[in-house]
PyMOL Python script that loads the backbone (N, CA, C, O; Angstrom):
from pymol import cmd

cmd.read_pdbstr("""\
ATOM      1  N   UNK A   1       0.845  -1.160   0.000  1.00  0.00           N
ATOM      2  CA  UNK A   1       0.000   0.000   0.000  1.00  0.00           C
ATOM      3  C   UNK A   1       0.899   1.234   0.000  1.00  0.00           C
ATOM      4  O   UNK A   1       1.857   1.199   0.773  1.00  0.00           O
ATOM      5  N   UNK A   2       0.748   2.189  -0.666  1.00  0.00           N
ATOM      6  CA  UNK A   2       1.449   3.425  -1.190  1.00  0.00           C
ATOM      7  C   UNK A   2       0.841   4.504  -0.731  1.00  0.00           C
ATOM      8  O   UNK A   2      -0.015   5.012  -1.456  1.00  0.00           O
ATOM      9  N   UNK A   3       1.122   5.077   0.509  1.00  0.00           N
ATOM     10  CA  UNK A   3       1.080   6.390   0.899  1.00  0.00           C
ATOM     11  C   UNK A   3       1.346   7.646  -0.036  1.00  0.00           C
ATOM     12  O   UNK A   3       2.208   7.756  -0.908  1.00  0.00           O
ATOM     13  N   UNK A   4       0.413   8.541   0.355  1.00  0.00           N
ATOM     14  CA  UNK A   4       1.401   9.978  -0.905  1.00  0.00           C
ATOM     15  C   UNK A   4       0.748  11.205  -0.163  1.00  0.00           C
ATOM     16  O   UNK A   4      -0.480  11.219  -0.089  1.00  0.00           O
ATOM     17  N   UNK A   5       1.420  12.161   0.351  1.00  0.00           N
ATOM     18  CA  UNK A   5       0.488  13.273   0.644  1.00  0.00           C
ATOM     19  C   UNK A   5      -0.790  14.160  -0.305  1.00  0.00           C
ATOM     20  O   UNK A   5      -0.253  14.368  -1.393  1.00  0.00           O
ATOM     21  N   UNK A   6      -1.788  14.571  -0.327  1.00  0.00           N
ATOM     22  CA  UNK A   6      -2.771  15.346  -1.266  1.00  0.00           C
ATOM     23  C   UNK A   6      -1.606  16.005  -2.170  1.00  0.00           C
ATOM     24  O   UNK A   6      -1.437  15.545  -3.299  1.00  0.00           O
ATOM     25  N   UNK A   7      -0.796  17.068  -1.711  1.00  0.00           N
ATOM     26  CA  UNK A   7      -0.206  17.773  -2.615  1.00  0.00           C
ATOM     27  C   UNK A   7       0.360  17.327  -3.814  1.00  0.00           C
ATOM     28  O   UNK A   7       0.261  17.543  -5.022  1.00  0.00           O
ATOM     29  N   UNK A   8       1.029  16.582  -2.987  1.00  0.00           N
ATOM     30  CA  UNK A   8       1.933  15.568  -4.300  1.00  0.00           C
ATOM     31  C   UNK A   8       0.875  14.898  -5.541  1.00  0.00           C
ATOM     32  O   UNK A   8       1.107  14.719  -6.736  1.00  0.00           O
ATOM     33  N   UNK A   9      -0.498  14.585  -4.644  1.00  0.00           N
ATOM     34  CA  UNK A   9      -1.219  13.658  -5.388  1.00  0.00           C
ATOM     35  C   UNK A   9      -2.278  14.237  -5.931  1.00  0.00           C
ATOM     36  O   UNK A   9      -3.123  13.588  -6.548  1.00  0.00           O
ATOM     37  N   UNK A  10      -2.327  15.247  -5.792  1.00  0.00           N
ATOM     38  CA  UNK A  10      -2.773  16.311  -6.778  1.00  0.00           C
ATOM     39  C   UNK A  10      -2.557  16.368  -8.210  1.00  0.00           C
ATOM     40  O   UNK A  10      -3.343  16.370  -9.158  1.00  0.00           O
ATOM     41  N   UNK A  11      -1.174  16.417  -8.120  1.00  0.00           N
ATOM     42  CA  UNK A  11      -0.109  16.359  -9.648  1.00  0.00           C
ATOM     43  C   UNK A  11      -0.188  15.352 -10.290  1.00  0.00           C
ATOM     44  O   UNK A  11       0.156  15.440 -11.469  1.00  0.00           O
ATOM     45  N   UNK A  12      -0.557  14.318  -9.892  1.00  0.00           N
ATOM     46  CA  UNK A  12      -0.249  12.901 -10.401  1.00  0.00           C
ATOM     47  C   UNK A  12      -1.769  12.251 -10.107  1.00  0.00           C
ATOM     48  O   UNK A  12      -1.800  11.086  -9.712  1.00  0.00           O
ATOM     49  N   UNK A  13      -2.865  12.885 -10.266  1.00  0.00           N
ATOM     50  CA  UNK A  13      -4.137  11.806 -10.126  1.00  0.00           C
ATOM     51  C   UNK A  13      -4.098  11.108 -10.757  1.00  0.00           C
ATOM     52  O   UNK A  13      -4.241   9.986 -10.270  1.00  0.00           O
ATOM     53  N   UNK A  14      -3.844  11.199 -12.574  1.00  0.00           N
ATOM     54  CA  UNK A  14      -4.135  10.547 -13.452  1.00  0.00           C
ATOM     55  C   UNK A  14      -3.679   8.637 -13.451  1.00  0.00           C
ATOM     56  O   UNK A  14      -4.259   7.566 -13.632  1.00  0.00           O
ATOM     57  N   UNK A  15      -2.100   9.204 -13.079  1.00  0.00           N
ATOM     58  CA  UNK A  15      -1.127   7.908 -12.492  1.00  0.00           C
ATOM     59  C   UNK A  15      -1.431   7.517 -11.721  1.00  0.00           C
ATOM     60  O   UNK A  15      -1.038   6.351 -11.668  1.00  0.00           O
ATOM     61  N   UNK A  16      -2.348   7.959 -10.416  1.00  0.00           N
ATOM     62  CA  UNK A  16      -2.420   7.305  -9.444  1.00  0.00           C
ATOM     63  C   UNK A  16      -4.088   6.684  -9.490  1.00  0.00           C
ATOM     64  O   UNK A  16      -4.679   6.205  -8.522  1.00  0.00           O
ATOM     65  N   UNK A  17      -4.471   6.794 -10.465  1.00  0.00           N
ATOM     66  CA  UNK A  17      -6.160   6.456 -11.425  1.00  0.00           C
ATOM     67  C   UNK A  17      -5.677   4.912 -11.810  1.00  0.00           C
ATOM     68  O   UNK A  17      -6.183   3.863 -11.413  1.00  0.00           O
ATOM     69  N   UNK A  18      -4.460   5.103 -12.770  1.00  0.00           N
ATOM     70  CA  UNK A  18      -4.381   4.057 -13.586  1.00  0.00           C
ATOM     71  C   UNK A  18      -3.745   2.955 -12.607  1.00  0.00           C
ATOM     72  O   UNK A  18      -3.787   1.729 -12.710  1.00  0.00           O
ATOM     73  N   UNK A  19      -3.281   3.575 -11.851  1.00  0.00           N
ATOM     74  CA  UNK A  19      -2.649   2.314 -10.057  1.00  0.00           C
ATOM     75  C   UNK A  19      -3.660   1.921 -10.131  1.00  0.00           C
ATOM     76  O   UNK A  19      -4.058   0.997 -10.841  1.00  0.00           O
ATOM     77  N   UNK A  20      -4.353   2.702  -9.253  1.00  0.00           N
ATOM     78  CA  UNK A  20      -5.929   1.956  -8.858  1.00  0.00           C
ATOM     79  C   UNK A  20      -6.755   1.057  -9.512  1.00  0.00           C
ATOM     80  O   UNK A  20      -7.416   0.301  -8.800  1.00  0.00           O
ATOM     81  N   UNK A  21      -6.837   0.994 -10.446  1.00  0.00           N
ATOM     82  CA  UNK A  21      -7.499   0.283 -11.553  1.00  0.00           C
ATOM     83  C   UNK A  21      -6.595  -0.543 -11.350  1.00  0.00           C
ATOM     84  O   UNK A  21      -7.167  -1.360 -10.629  1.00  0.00           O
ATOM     85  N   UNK A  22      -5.387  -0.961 -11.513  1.00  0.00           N
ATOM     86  CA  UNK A  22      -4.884  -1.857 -11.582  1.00  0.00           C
ATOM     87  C   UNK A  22      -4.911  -2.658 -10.346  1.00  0.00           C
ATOM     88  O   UNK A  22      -4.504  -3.819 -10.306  1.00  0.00           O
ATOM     89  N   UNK A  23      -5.328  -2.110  -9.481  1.00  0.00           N
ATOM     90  CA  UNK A  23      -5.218  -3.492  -8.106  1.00  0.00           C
ATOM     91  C   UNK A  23      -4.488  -2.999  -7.140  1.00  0.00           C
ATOM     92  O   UNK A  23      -4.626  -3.595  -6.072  1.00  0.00           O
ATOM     93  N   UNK A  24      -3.861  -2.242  -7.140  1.00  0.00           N
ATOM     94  CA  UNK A  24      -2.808  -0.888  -6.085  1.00  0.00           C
ATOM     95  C   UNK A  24      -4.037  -0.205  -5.500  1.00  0.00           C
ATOM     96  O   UNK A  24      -5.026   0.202  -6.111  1.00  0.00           O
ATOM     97  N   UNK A  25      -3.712  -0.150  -3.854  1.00  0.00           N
ATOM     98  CA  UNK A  25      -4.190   0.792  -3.063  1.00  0.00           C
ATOM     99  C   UNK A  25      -3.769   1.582  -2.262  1.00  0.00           C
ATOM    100  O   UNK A  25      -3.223   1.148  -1.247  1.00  0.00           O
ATOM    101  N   UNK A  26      -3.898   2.998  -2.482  1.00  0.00           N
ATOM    102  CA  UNK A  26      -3.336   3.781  -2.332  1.00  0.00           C
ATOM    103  C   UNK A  26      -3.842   4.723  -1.332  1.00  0.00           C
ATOM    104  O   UNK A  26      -4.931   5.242  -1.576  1.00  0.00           O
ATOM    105  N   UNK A  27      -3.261   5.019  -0.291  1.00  0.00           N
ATOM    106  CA  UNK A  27      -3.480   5.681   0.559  1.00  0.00           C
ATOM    107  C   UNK A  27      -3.663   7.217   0.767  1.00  0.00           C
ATOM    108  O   UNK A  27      -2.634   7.397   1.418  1.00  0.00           O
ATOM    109  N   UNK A  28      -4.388   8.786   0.661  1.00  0.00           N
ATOM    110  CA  UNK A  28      -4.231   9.518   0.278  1.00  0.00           C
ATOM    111  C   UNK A  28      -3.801  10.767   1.899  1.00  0.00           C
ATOM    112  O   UNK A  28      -4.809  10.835   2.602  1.00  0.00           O
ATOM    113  N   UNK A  29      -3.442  11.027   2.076  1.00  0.00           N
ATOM    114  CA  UNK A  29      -2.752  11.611   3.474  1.00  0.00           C
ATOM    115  C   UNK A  29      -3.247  12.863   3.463  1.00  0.00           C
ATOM    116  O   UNK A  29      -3.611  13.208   2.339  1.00  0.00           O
ATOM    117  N   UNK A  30      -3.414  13.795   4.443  1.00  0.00           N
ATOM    118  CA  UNK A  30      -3.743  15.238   4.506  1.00  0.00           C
ATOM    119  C   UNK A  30      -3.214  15.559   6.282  1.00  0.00           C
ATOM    120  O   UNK A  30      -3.548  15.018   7.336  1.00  0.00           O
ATOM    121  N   UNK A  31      -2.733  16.127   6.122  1.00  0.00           N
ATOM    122  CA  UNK A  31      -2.243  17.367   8.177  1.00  0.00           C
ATOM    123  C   UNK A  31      -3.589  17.033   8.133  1.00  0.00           C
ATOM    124  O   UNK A  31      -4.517  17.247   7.353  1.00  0.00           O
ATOM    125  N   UNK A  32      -3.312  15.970  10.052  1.00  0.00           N
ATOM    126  CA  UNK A  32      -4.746  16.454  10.713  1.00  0.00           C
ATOM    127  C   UNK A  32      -5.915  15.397  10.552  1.00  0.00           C
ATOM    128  O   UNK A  32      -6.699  15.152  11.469  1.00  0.00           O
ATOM    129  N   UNK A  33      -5.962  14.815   9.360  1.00  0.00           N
ATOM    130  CA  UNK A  33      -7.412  14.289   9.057  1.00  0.00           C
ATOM    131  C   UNK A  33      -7.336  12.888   8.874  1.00  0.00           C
ATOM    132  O   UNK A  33      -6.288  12.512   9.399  1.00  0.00           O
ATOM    133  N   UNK A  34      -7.932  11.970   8.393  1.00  0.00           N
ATOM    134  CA  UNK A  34      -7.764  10.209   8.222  1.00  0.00           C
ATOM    135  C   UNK A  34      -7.361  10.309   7.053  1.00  0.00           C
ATOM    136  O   UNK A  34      -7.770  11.308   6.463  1.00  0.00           O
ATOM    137  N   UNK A  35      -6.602   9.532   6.412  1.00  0.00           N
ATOM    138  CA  UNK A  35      -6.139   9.085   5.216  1.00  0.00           C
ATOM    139  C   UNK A  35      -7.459   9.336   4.237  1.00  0.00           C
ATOM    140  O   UNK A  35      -8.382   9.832   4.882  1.00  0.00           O
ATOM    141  N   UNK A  36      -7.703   9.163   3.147  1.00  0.00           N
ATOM    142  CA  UNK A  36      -8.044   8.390   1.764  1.00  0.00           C
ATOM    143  C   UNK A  36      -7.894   7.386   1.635  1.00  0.00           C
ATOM    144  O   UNK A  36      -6.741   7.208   2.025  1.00  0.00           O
ATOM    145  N   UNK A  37      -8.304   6.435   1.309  1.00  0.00           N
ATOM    146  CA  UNK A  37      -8.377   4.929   0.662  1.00  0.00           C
ATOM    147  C   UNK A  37      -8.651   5.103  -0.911  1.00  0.00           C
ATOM    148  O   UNK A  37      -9.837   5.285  -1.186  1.00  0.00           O
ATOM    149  N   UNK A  38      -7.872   5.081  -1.844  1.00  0.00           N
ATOM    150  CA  UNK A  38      -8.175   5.237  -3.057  1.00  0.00           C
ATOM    151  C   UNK A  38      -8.208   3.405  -4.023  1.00  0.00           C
ATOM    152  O   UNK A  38      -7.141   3.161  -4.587  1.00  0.00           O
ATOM    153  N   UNK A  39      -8.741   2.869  -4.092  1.00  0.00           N
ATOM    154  CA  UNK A  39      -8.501   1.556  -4.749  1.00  0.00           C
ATOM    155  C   UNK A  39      -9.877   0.749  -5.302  1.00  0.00           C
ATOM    156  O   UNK A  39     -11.011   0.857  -4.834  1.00  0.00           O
ATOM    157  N   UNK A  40      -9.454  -0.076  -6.415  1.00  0.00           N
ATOM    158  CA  UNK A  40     -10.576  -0.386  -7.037  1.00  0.00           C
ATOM    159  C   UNK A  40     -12.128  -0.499  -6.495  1.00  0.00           C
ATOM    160  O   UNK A  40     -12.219  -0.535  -5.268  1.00  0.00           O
ATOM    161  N   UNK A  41     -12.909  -0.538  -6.966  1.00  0.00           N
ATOM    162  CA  UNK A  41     -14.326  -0.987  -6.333  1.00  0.00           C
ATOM    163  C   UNK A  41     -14.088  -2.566  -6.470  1.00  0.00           C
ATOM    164  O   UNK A  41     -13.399  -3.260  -7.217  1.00  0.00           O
ATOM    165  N   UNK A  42     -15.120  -2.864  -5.235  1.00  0.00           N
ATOM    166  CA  UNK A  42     -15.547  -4.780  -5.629  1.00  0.00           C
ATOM    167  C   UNK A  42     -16.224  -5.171  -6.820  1.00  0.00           C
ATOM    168  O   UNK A  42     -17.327  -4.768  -7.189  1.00  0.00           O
ATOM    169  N   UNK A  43     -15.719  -5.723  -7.208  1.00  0.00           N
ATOM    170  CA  UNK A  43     -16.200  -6.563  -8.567  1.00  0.00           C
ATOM    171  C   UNK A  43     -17.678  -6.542  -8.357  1.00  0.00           C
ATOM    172  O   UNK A  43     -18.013  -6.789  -7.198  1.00  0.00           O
ATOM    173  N   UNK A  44     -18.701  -6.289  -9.259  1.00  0.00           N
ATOM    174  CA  UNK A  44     -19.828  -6.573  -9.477  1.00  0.00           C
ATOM    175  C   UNK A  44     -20.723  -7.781 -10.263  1.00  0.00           C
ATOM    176  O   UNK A  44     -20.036  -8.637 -10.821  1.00  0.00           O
ATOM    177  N   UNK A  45     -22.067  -7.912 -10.348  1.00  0.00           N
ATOM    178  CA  UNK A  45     -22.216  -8.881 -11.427  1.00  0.00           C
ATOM    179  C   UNK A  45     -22.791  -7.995 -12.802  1.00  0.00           C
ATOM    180  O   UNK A  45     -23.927  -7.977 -13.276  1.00  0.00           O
ATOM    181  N   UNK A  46     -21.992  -7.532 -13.085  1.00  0.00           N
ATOM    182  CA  UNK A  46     -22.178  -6.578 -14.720  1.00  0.00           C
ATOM    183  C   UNK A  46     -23.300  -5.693 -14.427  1.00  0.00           C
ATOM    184  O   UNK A  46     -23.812  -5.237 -15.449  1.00  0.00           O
ATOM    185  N   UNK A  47     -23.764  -5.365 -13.470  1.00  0.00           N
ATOM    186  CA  UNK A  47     -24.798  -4.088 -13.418  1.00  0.00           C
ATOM    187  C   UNK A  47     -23.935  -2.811 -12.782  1.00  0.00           C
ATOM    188  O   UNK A  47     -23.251  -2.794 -11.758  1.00  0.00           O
ATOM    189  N   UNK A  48     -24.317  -1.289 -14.155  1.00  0.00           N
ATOM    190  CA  UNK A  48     -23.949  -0.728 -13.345  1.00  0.00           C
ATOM    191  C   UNK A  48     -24.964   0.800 -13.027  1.00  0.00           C
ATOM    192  O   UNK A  48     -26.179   0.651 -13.156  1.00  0.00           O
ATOM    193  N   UNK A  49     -24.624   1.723 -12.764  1.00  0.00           N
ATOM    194  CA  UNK A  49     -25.682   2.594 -12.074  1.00  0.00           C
ATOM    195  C   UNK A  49     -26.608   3.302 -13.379  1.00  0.00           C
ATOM    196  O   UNK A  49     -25.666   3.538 -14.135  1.00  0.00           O
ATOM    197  N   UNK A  50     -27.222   3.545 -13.751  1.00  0.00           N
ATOM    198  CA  UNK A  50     -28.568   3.766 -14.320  1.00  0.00           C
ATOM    199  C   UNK A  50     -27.578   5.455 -14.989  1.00  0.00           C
ATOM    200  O   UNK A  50     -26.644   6.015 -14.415  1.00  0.00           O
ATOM    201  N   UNK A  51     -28.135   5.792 -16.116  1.00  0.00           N
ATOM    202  CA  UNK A  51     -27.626   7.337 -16.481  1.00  0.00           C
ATOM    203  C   UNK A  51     -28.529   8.369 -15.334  1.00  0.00           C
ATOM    204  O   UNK A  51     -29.333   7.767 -14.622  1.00  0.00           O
ATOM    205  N   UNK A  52     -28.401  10.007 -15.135  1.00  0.00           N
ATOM    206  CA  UNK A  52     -29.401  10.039 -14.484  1.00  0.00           C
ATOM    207  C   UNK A  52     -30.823  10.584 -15.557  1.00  0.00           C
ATOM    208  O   UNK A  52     -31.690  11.365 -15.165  1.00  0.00           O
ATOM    209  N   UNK A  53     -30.796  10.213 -16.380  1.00  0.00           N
ATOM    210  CA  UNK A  53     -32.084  10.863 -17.354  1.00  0.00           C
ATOM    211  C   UNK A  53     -32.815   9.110 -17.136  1.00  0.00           C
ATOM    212  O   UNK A  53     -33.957   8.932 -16.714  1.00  0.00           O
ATOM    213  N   UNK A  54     -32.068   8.227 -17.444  1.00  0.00           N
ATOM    214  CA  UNK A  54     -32.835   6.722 -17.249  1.00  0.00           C
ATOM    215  C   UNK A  54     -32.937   6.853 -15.718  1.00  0.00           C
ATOM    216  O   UNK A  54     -33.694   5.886 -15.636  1.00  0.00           O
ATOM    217  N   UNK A  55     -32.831   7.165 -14.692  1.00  0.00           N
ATOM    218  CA  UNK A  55     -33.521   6.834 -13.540  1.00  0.00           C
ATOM    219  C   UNK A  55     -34.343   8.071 -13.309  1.00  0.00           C
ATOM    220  O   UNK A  55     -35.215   7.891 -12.458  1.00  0.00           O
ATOM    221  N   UNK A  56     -34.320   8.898 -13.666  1.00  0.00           N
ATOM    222  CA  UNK A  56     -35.646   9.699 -13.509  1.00  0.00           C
ATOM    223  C   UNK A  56     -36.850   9.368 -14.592  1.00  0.00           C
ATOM    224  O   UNK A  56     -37.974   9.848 -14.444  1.00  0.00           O
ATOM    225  N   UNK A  57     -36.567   8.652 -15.503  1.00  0.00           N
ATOM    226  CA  UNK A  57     -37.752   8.060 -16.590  1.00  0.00           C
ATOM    227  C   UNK A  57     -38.332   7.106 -15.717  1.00  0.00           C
ATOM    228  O   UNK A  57     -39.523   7.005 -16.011  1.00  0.00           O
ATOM    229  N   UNK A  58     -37.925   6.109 -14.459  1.00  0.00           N
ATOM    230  CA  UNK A  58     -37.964   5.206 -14.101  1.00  0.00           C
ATOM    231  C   UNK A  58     -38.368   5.722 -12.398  1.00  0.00           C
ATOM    232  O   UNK A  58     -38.746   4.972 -11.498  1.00  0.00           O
ATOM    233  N   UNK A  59     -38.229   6.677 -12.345  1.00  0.00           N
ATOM    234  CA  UNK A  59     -38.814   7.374 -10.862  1.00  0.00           C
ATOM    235  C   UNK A  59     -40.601   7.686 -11.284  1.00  0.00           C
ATOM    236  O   UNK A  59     -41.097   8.610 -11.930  1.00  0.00           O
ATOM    237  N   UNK A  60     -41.322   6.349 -10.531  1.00  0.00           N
ATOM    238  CA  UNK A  60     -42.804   7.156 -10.222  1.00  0.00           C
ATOM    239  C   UNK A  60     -43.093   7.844  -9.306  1.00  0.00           C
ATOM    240  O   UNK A  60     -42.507   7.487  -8.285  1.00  0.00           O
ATOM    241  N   UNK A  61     -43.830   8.808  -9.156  1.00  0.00           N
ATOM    242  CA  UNK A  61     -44.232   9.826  -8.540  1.00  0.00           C
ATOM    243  C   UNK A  61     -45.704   9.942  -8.130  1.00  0.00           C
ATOM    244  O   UNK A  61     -46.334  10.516  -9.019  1.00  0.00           O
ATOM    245  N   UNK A  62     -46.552   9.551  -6.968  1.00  0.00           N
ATOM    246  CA  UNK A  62     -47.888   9.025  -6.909  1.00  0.00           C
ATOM    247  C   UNK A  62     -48.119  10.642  -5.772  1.00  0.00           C
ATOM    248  O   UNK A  62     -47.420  11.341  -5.037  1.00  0.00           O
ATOM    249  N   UNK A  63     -49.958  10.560  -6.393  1.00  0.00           N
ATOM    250  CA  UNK A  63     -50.187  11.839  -5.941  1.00  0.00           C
ATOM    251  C   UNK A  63     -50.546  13.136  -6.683  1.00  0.00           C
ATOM    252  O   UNK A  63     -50.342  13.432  -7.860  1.00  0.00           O
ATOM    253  N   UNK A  64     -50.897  13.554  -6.093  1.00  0.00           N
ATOM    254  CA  UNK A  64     -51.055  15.400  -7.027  1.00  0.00           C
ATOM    255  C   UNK A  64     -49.591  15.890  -7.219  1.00  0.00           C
ATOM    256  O   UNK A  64     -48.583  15.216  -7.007  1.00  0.00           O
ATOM    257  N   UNK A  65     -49.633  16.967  -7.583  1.00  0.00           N
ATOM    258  CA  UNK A  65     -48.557  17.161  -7.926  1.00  0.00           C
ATOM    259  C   UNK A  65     -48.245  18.303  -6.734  1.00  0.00           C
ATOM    260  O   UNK A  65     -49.225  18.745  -6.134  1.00  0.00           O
ATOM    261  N   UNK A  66     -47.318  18.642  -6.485  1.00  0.00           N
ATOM    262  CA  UNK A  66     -47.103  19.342  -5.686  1.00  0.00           C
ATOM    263  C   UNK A  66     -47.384  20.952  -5.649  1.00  0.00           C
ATOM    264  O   UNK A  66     -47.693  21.697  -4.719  1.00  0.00           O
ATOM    265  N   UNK A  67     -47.174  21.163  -6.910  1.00  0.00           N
ATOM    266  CA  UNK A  67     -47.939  22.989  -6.675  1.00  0.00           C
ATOM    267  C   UNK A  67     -49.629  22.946  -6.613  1.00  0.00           C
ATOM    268  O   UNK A  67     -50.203  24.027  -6.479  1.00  0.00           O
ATOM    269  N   UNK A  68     -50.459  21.665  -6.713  1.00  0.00           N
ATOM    270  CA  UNK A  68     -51.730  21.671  -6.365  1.00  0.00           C
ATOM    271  C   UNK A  68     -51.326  21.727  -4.965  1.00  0.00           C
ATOM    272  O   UNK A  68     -51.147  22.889  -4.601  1.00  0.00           O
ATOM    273  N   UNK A  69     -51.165  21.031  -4.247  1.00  0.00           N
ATOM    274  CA  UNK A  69     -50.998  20.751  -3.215  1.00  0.00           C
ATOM    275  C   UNK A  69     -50.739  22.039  -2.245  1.00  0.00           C
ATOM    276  O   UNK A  69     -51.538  22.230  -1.328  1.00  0.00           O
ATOM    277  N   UNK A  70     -49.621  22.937  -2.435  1.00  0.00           N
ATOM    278  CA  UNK A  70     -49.038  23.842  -2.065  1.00  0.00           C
ATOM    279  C   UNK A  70     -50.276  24.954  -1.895  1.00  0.00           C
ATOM    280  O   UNK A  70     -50.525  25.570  -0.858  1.00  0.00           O
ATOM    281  N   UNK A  71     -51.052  25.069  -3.272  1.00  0.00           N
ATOM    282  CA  UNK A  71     -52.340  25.858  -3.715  1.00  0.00           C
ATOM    283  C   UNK A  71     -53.367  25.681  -2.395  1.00  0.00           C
ATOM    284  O   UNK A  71     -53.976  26.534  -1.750  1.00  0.00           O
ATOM    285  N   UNK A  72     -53.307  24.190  -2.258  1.00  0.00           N
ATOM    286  CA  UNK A  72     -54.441  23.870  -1.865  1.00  0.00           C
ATOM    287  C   UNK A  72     -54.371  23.889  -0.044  1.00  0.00           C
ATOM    288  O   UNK A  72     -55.255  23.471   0.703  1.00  0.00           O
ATOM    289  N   UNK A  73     -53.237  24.414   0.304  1.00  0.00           N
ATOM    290  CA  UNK A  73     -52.981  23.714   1.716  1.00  0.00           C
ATOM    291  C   UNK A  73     -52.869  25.740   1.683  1.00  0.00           C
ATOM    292  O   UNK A  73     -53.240  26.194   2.766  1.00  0.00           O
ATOM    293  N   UNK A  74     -52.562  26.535   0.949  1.00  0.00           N
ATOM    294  CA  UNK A  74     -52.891  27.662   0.727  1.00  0.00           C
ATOM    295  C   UNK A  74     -53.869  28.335   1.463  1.00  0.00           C
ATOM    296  O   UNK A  74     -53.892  28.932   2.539  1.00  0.00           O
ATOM    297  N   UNK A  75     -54.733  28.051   0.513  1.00  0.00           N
ATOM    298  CA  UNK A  75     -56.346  28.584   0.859  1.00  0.00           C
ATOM    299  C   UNK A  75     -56.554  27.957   2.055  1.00  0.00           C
ATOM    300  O   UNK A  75     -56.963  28.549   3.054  1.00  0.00           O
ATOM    301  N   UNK A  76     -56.308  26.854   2.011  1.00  0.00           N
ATOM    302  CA  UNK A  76     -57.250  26.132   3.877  1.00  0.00           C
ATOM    303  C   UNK A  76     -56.331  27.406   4.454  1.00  0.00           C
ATOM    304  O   UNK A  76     -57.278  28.188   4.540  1.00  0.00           O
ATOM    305  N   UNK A  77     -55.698  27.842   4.709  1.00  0.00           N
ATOM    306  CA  UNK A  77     -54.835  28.419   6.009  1.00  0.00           C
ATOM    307  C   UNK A  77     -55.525  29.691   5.794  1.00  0.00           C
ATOM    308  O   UNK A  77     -55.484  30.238   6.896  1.00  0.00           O
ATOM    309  N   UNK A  78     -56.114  30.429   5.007  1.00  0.00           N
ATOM    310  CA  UNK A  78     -56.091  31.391   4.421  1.00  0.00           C
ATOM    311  C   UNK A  78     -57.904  31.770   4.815  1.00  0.00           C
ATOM    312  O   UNK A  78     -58.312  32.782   5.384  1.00  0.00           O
ATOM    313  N   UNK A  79     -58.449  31.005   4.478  1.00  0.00           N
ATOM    314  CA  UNK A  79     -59.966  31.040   5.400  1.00  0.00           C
ATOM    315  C   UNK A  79     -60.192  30.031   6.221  1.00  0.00           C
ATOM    316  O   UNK A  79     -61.225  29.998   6.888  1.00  0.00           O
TER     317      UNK A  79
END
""", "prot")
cmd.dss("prot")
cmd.show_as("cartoon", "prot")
cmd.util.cbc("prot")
cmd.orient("prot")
């Protein structure tokens, strides 16, 4: 495991991208605070996160809509 302070690793994300991917984990250091853990994700079974335009096609929404709602909770307060 390969320690590096932020500063240094600032300069060099790209290299320290293509570590990671490769199976290297890399530790990221800062004055003061807990490390970074920079290193691959766990293997999955081939699913991966949705674009966000496909998960909002795929978000239902049950109910009025909310500026009725807003309208309507309005007026009750109102008389």
């Amino acid at each position: 495991m390969t320690q590096i302070p932020v500063q240094e690793a600032q300069g060099c994300l790209e290299s320290l991208l293509d570590r990671a991917e490769k199976g290297e984990t890399i530790l990221i250091t800062r004055p003061g605070r807990p490390p970074i853990r920079l290193r691959p994700t766990e293997k999955t079974d081939g699913k991966t996160l949705p674009s966000l335009s496909e998960w909002r096609e795929e978000l239902q929404v049950e109910g009025a809509p909310l500026r009725e709602i807003v309208h309507l909770r309005r007026d009750d307060e109102r008389y």
